[in-house]
N, C-alpha and C positions, 0 to 999 in steps of 0.2 A: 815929419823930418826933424823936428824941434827934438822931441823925445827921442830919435837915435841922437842928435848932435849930444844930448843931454848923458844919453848914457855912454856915449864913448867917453864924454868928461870923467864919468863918476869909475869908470872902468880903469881908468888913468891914476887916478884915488886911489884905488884898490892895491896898485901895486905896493910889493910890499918894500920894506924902506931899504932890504940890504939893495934894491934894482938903481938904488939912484944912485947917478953919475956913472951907470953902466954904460958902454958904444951901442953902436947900431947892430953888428954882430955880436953884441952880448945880448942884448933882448931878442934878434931874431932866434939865436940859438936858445934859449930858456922858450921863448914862446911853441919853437917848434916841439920841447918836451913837452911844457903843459899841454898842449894838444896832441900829443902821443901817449898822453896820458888822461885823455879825453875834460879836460879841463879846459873847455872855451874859454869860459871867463878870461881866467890868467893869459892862457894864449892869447887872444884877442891885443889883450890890455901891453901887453909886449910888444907887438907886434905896432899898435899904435903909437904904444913910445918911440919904438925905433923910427917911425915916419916921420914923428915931433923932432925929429932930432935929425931925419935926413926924408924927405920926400919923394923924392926919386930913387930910392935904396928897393933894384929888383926884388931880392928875396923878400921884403917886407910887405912887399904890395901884394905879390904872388900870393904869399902865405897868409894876407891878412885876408885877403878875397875869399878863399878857400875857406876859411873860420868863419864869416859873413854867410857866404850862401849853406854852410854848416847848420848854423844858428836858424835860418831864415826855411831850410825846409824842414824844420821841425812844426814849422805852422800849416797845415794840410792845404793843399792847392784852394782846394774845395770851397773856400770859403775868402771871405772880401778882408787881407791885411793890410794896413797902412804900414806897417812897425815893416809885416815880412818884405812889400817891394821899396822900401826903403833898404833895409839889407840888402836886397839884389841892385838895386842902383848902387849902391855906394860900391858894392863886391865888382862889379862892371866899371867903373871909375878907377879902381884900384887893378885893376888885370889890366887894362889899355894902359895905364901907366908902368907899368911891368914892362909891357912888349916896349915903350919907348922908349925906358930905361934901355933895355937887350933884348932885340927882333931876333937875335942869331939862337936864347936859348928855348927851349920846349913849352914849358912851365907853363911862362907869359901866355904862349898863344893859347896852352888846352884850358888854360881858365879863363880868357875870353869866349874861348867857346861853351866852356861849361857855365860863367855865368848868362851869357847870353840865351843859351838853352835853356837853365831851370827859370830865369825870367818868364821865359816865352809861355811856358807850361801855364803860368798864370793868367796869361791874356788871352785875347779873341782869337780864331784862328786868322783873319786877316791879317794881325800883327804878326802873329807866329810865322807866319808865311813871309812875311817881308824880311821878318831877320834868321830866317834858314840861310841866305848864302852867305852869312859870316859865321855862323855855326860850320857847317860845313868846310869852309875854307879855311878858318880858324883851326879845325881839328886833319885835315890834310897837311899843312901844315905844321902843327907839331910831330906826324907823323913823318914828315920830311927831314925835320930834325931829327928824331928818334923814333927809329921803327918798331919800335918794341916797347913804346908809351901805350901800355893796355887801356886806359882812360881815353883816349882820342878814339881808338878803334870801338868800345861802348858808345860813345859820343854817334862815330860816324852811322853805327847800328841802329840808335834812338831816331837819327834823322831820317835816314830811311823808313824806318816803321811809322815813325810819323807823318809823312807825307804820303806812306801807301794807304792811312788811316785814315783820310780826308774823305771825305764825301764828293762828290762826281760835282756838285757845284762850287765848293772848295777846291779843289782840283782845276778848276774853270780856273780860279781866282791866285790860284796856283802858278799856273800857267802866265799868265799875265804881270805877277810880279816877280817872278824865277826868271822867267823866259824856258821857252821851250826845251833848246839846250841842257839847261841845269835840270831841271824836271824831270827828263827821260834820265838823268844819271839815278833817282828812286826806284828801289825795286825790293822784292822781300828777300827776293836771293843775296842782295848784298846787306840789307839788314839781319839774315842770318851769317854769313859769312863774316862780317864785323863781328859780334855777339860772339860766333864760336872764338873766332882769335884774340879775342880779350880775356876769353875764361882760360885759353889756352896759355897764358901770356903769363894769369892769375887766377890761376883757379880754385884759389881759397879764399876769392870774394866773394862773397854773398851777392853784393848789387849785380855783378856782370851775370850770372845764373840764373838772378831772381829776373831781370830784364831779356834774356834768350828764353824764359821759360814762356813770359807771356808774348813774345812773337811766336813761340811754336805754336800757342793755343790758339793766335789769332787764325792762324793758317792751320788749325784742326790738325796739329801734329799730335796728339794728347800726352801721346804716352813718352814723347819725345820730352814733353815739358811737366812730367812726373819727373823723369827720369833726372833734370834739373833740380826740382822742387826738393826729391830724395835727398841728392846731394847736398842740399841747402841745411836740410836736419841735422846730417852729421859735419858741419863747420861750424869752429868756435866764431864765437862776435869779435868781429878786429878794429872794426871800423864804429866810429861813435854811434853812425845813425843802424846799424846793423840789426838790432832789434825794430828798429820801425822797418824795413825791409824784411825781417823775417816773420814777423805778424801779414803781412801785405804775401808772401810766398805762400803761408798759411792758407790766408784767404782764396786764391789763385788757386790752391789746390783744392780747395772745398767743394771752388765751383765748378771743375773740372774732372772732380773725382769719378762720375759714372759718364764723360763723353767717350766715344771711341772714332 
């Protein structure tokens, strides 16, 4: 935790000198370019000024969270990060401050959901399980707010696939810390049914595609999740991590190429 405290300092340094004595809406706004312009660093670095300068400031937290779990899944699950669940704690910290700031807008809640999820991907399935009913409610939720927030609807898709992807003694364990109830609301029909309406929403993301492609093959749809995969060839990269996603659709279709 020393080394992120360390580099958000040095991140702060970085800014360049015309940002000083900028507002809080002036670095939120430069930082959402630099990050539209796939420029963490700068964005981050803005995005933290503007905290130093107002802590509770929704848009900064929201958007700094979203640069955070940015950064942090560029480090592959797969493997043991100090640095990446530091990113995801601190992204999770900064999204609950969001929703306290303003319960009423979207944003706050889909990135508690969303960091609470890519956290989760990194722990035991026990913990995974425990923090699905704020995943979940988190992203119903922002879909309350706005129905046509394509990111909540992927969200609510991943939960489902996730929890149909359990093993029969996770599942047990499931059971137990969901409650029955929340439980039975898992199923693949609605983890397809999420996935379609997100790609429907946005169907020139790659991630919503690349994640409906591998629930089709979970459920031996093959050609269903070529048919995804295709798609994925002919979309430009829009989003930063869009090439780690399309390497990973790659693969997905390699292994899938002679199932029927």
């Amino acid at each position: 935790m020393l080394s992120w405290l360390l580099g958000v300092g040095l991140l702060a340094l970085a800014l360049p000198a015309r940002a000083a004595g900028q507002s809080v809406p002036d670095h939120v706004s430069m930082g959402a370019a630099a990050v539209q312009a796939h420029d963490l660093r700068n964005g981050l670095a803005h995005f933290e000024a503007a905290l130093a300068l107002d802590s509770t400031d929704y848009a900064a937290n929201w958007r700094a969270a979203v640069s955070l779990l940015d950064q942090g899944e560029q480090i592959p699950d797969s493997i043991k990060s100090a640095e990446r669940d530091s990113l995801y704690a601190r992204a999770e910290i900064l999204a609950r401050r969001a929703v306290a700031a303003d319960s009423t807008a979207p944003e706050g809640h889909f990135v508690v959901a969303a960091t609470v999820g890519r956290a989760s991907l990194t722990m035991g399935k026990k913990e995974r399980i425990r923090r699905a009913k704020v995943i979940r409610e988190e992203a119903l939720r922002t879909i309350e707010l706005d129905p046509e927030y394509d990111g909540a609807y992927h969200i609510l898709g991943r939960w489902n696939a996730e929890i149909m992807r359990l093993s029969g003694l996770s599942r047990f364990f499931a059971k137990s810390f969901l409650g029955a109830g929340i439980f039975r609301q898992a199923s693949w029909e609605e983890a397809i049914a999420n996935l379609q309406k997100a790609v429907e929403l946005d169907p020139a993301r790659v991630y919503h595609r690349l994640e409906l492609a591998r629930i089709y093959a979970d459920r031996k749809r093959y050609q269903e999740a070529r048919d995804q995969l295709g798609q994925i060839e002919a979309l430009p990269d829009r989003e930063l991590l869009d090439p780690v996603y399309r390497d990973r659709a790659a693969a997905l279709a390699k292994r899938i190429a002679d199932k029927k």
